[in-house]
N, C-alpha and C positions, 0 to 999 in steps of 0.2 A: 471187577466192575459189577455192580447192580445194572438191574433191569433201567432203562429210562423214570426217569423224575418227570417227563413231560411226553405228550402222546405227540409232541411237534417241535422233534429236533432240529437245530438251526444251524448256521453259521454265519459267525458276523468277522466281518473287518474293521480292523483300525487304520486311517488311510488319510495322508493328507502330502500332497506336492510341496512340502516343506521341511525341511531338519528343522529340529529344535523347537518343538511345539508338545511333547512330552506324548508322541504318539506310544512309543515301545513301552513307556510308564502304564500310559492308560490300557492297554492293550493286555499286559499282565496283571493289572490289581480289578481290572474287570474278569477275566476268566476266575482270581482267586475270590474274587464273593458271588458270581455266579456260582462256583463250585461249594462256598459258605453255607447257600441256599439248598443242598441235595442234590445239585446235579453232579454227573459227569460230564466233566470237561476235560476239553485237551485245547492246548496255548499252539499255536504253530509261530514261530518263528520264520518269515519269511525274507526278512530285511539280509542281504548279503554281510553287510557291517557288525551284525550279531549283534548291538546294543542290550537289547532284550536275555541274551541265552546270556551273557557273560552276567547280567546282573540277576540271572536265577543261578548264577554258578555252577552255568557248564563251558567255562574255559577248553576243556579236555577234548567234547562232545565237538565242539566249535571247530576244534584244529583238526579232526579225525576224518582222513581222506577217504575212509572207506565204507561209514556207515551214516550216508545223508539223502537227503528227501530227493534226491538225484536220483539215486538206485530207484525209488519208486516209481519216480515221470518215467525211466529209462532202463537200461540197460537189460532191455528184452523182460521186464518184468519180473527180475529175479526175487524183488523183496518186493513185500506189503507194507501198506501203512501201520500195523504194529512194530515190524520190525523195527523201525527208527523212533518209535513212543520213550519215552523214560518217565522217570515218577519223578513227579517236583522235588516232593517231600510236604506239599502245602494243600494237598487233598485236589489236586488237578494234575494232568500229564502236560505233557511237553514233547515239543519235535522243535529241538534246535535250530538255529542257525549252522552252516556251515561255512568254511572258509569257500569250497567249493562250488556257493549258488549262482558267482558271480559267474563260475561256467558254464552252470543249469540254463542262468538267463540267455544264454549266445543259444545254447543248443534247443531253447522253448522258442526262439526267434525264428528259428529254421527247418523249424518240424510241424508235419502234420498235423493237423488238430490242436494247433499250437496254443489256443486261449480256453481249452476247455479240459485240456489232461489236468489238472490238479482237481478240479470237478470229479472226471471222471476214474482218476486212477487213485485219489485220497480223500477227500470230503466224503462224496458220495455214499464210497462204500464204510464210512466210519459212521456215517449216520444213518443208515439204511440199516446198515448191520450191526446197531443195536449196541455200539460201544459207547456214543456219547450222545448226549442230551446237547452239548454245546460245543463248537471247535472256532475257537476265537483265533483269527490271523492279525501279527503285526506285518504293514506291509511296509516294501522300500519309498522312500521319498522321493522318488522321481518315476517318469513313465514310463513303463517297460512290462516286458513280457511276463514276469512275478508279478507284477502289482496288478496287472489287467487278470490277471488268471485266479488271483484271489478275489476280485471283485466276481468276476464270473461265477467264481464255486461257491462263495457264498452268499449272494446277491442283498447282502446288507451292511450298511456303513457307516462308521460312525467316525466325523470329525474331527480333531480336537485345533484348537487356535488359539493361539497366545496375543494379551495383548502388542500392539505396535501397529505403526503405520501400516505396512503390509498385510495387517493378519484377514482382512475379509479382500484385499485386493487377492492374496493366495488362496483366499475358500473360492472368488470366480474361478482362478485359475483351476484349480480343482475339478471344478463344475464344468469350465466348458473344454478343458485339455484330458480328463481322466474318465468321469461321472457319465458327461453327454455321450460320447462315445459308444463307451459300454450297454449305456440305455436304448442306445439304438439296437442292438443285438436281444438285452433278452433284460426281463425283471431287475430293477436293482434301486432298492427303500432307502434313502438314506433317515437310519434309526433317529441321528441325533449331532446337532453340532454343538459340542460343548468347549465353552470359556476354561481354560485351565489355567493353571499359575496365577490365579488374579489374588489381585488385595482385596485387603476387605473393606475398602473405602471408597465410598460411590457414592459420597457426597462432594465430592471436586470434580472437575472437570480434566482428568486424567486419562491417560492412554486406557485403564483398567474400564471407566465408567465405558469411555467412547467405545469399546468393542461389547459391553453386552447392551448397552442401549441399542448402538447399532443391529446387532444380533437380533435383538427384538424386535426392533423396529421394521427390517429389511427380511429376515428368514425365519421368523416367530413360528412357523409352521413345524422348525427342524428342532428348535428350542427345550429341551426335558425342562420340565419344573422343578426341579433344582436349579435349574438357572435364569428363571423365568421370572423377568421384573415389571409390573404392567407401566403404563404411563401416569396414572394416579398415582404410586408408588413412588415412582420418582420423583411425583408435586410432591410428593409426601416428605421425601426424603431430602429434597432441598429448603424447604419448609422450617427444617427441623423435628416434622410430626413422627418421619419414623428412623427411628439411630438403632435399633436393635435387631437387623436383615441377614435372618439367615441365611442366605444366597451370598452372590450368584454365577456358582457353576465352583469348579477344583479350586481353592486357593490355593495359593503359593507356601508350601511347608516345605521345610529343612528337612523331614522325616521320609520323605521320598528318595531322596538323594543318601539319607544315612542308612535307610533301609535297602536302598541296592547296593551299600557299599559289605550291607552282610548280608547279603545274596538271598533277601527275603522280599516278599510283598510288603508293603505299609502295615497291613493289619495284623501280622505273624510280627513285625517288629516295635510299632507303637499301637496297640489294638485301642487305646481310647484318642486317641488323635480323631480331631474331627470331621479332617479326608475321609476318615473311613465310614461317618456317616453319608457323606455322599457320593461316595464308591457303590454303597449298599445303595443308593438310589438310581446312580444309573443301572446297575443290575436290575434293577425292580422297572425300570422304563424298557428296558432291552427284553425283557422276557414279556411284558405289556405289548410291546409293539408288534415282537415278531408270533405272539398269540394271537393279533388281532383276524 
């Protein structure tokens, strides 16, 4: 490990009351261009389902009853948050998933200082002490003891929502069943709500247009300018004055999906694909924000 790349180490969460909104996606190809940039970083895996560790390709890591972020909340303190670190292979660490967290969560429910151990017994001392510049958490999709306890340890958050009916009825949900909550107890930013999987077509009146319009319109404050389309713009763009937008927010690429299938990031397996220019942007809003 180097010294710190930044004099104000952070931790951010990827968090959203929803499956299938490509949170465990975004949550790994943000740690790897955060880490692009000279930081060190470490990926936590938080989600009990693994989605995330199996497509960095720790199948192994996942099944293994003996070495998980369990032992660190627990068991009298026997192991530190290094002990369970591994190396991507992608110029960032990793702390797996386990099959095990779903029993972490019954025993984080029942215990002492139950919202603030992952805070106090792994974040903390990983950025205090000088191992990372950044510890990015994918959290579970639903509300519980892991996902409250990563919002707490790292008190920033980021989004993501796909378009469809539900996808900004699911960000309330978010906000007043996970987010409000938590705000009530202590600090907690949310970085960025970002459109993923969209088309690149926002000149129809489609599922795609109506979630970042909406987005704009209603949470523009949450909005990175990568995803950020003003209202002139869209005169513009129904007009026909502007057809050439490079916005707004992750499109939808097959290379996401083929890049976990060989247990890479996006950018380690199609490095000119155009996700990964705005992968490299919200990295750049994320270390903007949480500098501010």
């Amino acid at each position: 490990m180097s010294r710190h790349a930044t004099s104000n180490p952070q931790a951010v969460s990827v968090s959203m009351l929803k499956g299938g909104v490509g949170k465990s996606t975004i949550a790994v190809n943000l740690a790897d261009r955060l880490a692009a940039r000279g930081n060190d970083v470490l990926f936590a895996d938080l989600d009990p389902n693994g989605h995330a560790s199996m497509g960095l390709g720790f199948k192994d890591a996942y099944r293994d009853t003996d070495e998980h972020l369990g032992n660190v909340l627990f068991e009298g303190g026997d192991s530190g948050p290094m002990d369970v670190v591994h190396d991507s292979g992608f110029g960032f660490d990793v702390v797996p998933s386990s099959a095990n967290l779903a029993r972490v969560e019954r025993r984080l429910r029942n215990s002492m200082f139950s919202d603030v151990r992952l805070r106090r017994d792994f974040v903390d001392p990983l950025l205090s002490g000088e191992a990372y510049d950044y510890v990015v958490t994918d959290t579970p999709a639903y509300r519980g003891a892991l996902a409250d306890n990563a919002l707490v340890a790292t008190q920033n958050l980021i989004v993501p929502l796909t378009p469809g009916h539900e996808a900004l009825a699911g960000f309330e949900r978010t906000l007043q069943r996970q987010i409000k909550p938590v705000r009530e107890q202590i600090g907690l930013d949310i970085l960025a709500v970002v459109p993923n999987r969209v088309s690149g077509r926002m000149d129809q009146q489609n599922l795609d247009r109506v979630l970042v319009e909406d987005l704009n319109r209603n949470f523009g404050e949450f909005v990175p300018e990568f995803a950020r389309i003003t209202p002139e713009e869209f005169d513009a763009i129904d007009d026909g004055r502007l057809t050439d937008l490079p916005k707004p927010g992750l499109r939808d690429r097959k290379a996401f999906t083929e890049a976990f299938g060989e247990n890479k990031p996006v950018a380690h397996y199609d490095p000119e694909n155009d996700a990964v220019e705005h992968l490299d942007a919200l990295a750049e809003h994320v270390v903007a924000e949480v500098g501010r």
